[in-house]
N, C-alpha and C positions, 0 to 999 in steps of 0.2 A: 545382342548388339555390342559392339564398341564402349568403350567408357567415353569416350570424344561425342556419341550421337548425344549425350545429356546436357553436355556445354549448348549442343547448336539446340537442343529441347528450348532449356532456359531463358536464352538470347531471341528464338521467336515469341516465346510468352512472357517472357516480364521484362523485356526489352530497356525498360529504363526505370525499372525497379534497381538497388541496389544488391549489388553483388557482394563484393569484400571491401573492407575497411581496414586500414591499417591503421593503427594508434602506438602514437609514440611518448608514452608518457615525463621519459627522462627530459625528454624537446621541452616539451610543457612548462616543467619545475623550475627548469633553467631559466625560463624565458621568463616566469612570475617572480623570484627571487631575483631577478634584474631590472623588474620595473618597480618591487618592492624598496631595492636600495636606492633609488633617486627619486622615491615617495609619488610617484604616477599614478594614473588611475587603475583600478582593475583591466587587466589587460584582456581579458576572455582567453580563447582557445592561441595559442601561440603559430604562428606559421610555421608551416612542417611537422605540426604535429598529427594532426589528424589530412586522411585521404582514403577517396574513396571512389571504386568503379561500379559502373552499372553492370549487367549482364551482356548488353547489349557492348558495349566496352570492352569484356572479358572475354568475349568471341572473338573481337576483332582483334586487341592485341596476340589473343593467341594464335591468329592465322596471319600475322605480318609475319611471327619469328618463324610460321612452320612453315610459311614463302621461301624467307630467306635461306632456309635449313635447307629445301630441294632444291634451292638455285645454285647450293655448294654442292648439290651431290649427295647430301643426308636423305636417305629413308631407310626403307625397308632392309635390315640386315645392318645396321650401324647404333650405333651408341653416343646416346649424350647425356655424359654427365650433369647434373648441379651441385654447386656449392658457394651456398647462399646463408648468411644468416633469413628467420621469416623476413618477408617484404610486401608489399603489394607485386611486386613483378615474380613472385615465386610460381603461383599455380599457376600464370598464363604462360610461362616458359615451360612449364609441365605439360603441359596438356597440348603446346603447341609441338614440343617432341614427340609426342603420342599422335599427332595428326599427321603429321610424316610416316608414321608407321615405322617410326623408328623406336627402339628403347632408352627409355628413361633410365636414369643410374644417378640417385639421389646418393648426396657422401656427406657424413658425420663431420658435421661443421666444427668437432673437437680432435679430427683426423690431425695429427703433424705432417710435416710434408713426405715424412719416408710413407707413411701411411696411405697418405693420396697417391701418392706413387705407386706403390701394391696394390691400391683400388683401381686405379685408371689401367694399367696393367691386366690383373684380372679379368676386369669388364672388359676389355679391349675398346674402350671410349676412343671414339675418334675425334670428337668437341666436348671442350668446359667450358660452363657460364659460371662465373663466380664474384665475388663481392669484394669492395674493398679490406676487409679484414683478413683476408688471405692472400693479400699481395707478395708480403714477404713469405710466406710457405710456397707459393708458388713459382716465383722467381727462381729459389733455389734448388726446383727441381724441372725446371722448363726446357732441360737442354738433356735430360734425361729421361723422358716420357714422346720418344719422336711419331709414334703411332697415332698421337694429339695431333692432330695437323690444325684446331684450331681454338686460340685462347679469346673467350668472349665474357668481356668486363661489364656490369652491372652497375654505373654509377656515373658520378662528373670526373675528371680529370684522370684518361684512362694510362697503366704504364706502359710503356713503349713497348711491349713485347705481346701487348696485347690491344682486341680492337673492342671500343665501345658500342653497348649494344642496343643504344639509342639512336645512334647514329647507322645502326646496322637496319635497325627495322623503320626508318622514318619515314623510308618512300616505298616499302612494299604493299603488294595491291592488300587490304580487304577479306578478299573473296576466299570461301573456301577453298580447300588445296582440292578435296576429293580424290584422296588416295583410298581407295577400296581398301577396307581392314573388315575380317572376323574377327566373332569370340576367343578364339585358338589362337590368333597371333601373338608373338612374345610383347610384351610392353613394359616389364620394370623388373630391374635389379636393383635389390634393396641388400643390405651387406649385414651379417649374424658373423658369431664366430664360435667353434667349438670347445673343446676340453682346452685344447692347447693356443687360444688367443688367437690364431691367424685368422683373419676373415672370410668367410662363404662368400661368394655371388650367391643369390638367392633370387632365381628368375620364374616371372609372373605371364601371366597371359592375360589379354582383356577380360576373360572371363572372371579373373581373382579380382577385378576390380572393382566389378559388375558387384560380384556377392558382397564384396565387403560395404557397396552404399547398399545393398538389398538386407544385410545381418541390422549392420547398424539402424540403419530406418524402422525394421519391424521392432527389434529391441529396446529401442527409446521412441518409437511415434513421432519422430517429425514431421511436421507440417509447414506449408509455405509462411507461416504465420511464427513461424520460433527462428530465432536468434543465434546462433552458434558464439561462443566465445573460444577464439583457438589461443593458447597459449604454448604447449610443449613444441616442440622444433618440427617443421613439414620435412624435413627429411625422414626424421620418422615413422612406420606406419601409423602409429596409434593418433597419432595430431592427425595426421592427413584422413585417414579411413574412418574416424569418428565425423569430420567435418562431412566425408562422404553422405551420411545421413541425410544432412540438409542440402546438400549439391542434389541429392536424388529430387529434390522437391521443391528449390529453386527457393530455398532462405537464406536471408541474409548470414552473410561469417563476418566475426568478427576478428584481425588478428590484433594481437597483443604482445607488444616488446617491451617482454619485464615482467617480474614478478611479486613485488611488493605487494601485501595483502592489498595498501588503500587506493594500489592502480587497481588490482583486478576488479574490487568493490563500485570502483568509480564506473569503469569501464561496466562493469553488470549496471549499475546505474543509469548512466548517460545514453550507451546501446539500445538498452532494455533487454540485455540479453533473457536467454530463458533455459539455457543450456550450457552448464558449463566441466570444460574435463580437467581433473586436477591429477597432479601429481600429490604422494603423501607428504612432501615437506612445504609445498604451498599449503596444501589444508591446514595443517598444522601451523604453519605461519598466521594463517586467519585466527584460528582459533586464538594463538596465543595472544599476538594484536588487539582481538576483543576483551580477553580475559585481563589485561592488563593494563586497559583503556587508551592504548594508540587510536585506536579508531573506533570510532561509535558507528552502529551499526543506525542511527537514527539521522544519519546524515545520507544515508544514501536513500535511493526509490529499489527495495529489490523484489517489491511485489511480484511482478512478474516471473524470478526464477523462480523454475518451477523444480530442475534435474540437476544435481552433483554427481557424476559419477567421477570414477578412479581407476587407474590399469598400471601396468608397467611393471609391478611392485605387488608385492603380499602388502595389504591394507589392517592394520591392527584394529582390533573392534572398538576400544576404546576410545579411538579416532573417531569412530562415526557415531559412538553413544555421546559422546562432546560435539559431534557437529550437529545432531539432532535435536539438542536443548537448546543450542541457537538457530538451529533454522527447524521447527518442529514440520513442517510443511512442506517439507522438498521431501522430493521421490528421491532416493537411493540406487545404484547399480553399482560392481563392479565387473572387468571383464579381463580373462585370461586368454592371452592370445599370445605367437610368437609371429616374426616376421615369415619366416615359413608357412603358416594360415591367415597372413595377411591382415592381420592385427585388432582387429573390431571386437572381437569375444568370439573364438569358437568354441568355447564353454565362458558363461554370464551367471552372476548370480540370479538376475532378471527384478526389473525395480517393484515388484509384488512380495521379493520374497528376501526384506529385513529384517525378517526373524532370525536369518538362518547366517547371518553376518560372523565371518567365521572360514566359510565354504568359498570358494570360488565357482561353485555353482552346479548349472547342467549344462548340457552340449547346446551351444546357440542356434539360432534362425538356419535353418538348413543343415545342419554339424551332428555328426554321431561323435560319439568321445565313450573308448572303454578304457579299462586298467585292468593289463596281463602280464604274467610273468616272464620269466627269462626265454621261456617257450612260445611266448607268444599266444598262450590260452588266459583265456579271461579268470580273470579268479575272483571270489566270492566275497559278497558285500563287506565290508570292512578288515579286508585282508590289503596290504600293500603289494602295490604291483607299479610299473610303469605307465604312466598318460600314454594312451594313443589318440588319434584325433582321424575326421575324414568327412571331408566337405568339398562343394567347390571352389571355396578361397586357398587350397594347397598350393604351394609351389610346384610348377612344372617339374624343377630340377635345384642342385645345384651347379651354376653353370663350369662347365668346362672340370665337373669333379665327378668320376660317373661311380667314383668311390663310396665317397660321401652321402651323394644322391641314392646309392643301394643299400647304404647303412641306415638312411632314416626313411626311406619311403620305401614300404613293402607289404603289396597285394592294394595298393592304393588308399593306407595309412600311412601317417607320419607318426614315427617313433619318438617323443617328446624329449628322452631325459629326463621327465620330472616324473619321482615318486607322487603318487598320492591312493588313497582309497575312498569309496563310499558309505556312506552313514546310513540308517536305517531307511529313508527316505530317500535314497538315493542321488544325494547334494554329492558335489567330489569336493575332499579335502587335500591342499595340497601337504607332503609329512616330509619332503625333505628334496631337496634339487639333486641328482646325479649329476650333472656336472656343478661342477664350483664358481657359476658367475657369480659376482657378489653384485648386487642391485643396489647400486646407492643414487636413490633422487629420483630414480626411474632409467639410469642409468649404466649399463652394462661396464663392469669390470672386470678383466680376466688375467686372473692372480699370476699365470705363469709367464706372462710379461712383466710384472712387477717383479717375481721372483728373480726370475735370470737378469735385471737390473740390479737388482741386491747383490747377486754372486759378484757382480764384476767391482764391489771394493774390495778393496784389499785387505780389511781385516775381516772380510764375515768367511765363513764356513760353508754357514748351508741358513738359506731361508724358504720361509713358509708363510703363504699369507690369506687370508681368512676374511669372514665376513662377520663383525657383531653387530648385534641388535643393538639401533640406534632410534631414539625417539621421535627425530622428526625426518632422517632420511630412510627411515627403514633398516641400513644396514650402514657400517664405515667398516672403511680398510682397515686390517691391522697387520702389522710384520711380526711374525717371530723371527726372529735373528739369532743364529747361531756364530761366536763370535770365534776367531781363530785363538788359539791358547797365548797367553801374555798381550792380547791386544788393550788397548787404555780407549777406545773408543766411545762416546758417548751417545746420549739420544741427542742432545744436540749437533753432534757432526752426524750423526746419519741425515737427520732433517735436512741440514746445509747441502748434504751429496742429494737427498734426492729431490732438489729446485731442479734440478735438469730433467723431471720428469713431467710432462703434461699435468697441471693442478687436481685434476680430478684423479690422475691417478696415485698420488700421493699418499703414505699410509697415513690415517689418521692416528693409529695407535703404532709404540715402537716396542715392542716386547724384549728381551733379550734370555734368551734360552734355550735349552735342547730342541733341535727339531727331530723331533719323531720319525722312523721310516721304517715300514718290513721290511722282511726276509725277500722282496724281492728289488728293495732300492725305493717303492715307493710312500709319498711322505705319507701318514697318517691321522689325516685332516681330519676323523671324526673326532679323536681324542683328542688334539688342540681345541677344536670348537667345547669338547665336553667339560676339558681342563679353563676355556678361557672365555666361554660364554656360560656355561652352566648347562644351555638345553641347549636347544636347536631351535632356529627363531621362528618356527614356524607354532613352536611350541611356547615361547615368551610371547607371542602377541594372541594367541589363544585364550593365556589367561590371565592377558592384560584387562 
């Protein structure tokens, strides 16, 4: 069935049970630090901070937008993007493009505008809904994306070049749309990118939807009765496809705007969540927090959690031998996935098996996963080889690249890119990434946009840029910088030139040195990492 029959599941059986919750804790602090400075009473919960819809709620908004969407002419064979920070109005504008039987094309709310531009493009989006933080990225490229025929704002006070989308869905009917959809039909473009930075379309069909609340559910046990706490971004698979779990079985979610250890703790408190998915530098933010008395862990209620788990990111073990001494009682997972298998774990360590904390695991709910060589034959227990994977959460395609698409999916495996081998036991250890994302936070970096930014000052030569092991993001950027002969440049004026680069993608470290290259022009990234991390990080959190 559809991913859409689960919403109308929900909505007939827990009707005015609560669905999502959105909390906004920055609202909150603000509002108690201003009723502290003119000495007022305790103020409670501040207005606009906290909101929340029933299920029954979560249908209906989702079939006003998917009214309005076919009264424009959106269904079957069109595209609507999002780009949203999380909100309450994210998953019903989701799922209300999926009940059109149109596709969804969620966009990285860290995209600059040349970037949305290349996404809206590729996808061939015909409508964007988006949020007020992206007015001016949008603006400046609105007269350049004409295939958009429609700009739809998410907020009060909408700009002139676009129409608000409250005012869009005010007076639409209610009522199912009942546009007939299959399993097979496409439903989401989610965007990857390969060796060389430029972004995939990476298109899905109901069915990848379907598996990934079916992975998630049987892998952590959701029940109507647990709590979801979402924090990392719904554009991404891993936020959205864990929540799946609890969608499959109609539990409350939680979203969360922000990451301060003493919101998340609060919100596990207040919630009662029982569920929650972290990235490595919130964990690590917790821990530190406690270890150094920001926050006592005796102020909140977290009886109830019961699951931590972690994705996105190689997880250091040490990480979780420190989170287990404070929370001796929580189940453990992690799970390895890419937006091409749809992100839930199609290899899980599985939360029975934290001995083995180290591994990224076995092949998930449903998921074969071998490792073979350049031939494509499997090769023997703790020999290295390439991940391959093969389940029903694969991508169809990538779309509109039939290149691409032939280079990773072949005989109905996906070719991963990543090294790794098995251990006696047969757990996969990942030994090293073939292509060069550096993952910092849980987020994708891809060095040879940073690189080609670097060439174009005028004093560098040749650069090269790397990922090192970092303690609480997993990995930071670094530049090696090859500087042209007689140049007087410094690490300070490289910092100054690259403010013009999106913050995240900025090097954290600036190296200045030979850059490495063979015999056939290319650069020679292992030996930087060997020369300038020491191992390979998969190897420093090993025997962290």
């Amino acid at each position: 069935m559809p991913i859409t029959e689960n919403l109308i599941k929900n909505a007939q059986n827990y009707a005015h049970e609560v669905a999502l919750v959105e909390l906004n804790p920055e609202i909150q602090e603000r509002h108690e630090r201003a009723w502290k400075e003119y000495e007022l009473v305790e103020p409670g919960h501040a207005k606009g901070y906290r909101f929340e819809i029933s299920w029954k709620e979560f249908n209906e908004k989702t079939n006003r937008f998917a009214n309005y969407l076919l009264r424009q002419g959106i269904g079957k064979g069109n595209k609507v993007a999002i780009l949203l920070m999380n909100c309450l109005e994210w998953l019903p504008i989701y799922f209300g493009i999926l009940k059109t039987g149109a596709v969804v094309v969620p966009l990285n709310f860290r995209y600059t505008a040349e970037e949305i531009k290349y996404c809206l493009g590729l996808s061939e989006s015909d409508m964007l809904v988006f949020g007020p933080e992206f007015i001016d990225r949008i603006e400046e490229i609105k007269d350049d994306i004409p295939q958009v025929r429609g700009l739809i704002y998410v907020n009060d006070q909408s700009p002139a070049f676009a129409t608000r989308y409250d005012e869009l869905v005010a007076e639409m009917p209610v009522d199912e749309p009942n546009i007939p959809l299959t399993d097979n039909e496409d439903a989401a473009i989610y965007f990857s990118s390969g060796t060389t930075g430029f972004p995939k379309a990476i298109l899905h069909t109901h069915r990848s939807l379907v598996s990934a609340c079916e992975t998630e559910q049987n892998h952590h046990g959701q029940t109507h009765e647990d709590v979801f706490l979402c924090i990392p971004p719904l554009y991404h698979t891993g936020a959205k496809m864990h929540w799946f779990g609890s969608f499959l079985t109609g539990g409350k979610g939680v979203i969360l705007r922000g990451v301060k250890p003493r919101w998340i703790l609060d919100s596990v408190s207040r919630e009662k969540a029982t569920i929650v998915w972290l990235l490595v530098p919130w964990a690590q933010d917790i821990l530190d927090a406690i270890d150094d008395g920001r926050v006592c862990l005796d102020d909140y209620d977290l009886s109830q959690w019961r699951l931590m788990h972690i994705g996105a990111q190689p997880v250091p073990p040490s990480l979780i031998r420190r989170w287990k001494k404070h929370f001796p009682n929580h189940a453990y997972d992690t799970n390895y996935g890419l937006s091409e298998s749809i992100g839930p774990g199609c290899v899980h360590l599985g939360m029975e098996n934290i001995h083995k904390v180290g591994a990224i695991g076995v092949p998930g709910y449903n998921w074969e996963a071998k490792i073979v060589d350049e031939h494509g034959i499997e090769v023997t227990d703790g020999e290295v080889g390439e991940l391959i994977v093969k389940g029903p959460g694969l991508m169809k395609c990538y779309f509109n690249d039939e290149e691409a698409t032939a280079a990773s999916l072949k005989h109905g495996w996906l070719f991963t890119g990543d090294m790794a081998k098995k251990d006696e036991d047969e757990f996969i250890h990942l030994v090293d990434r073939k292509k060069d994302v550096i993952i910092c936070g849980g987020e994708n970096i891809y060095p040879v946009q940073i690189e080609d930014f670097l060439r174009s000052h005028d004093d560098v030569k040749d650069a090269a840029v790397i990922g090192m092991p970092d303690h609480r993001l997993g990995e930071i950027t670094a530049a090696i910088i090859e500087l042209k002969p007689g140049s007087s440049c410094t690490e300070e004026d490289m910092s100054y030139f690259c403010k013009s680069l999106p913050r995240y993608k900025r090097p954290r470290r600036i190296i200045f040195a030979e850059v490495p290259r063979n015999a056939t022009g290319k650069i020679e990234k292992p030996k930087l990492r060997e020369t300038y991390c020491g191992e390979s990080l998969v190897e420093a959190q090993t025997k962290a």
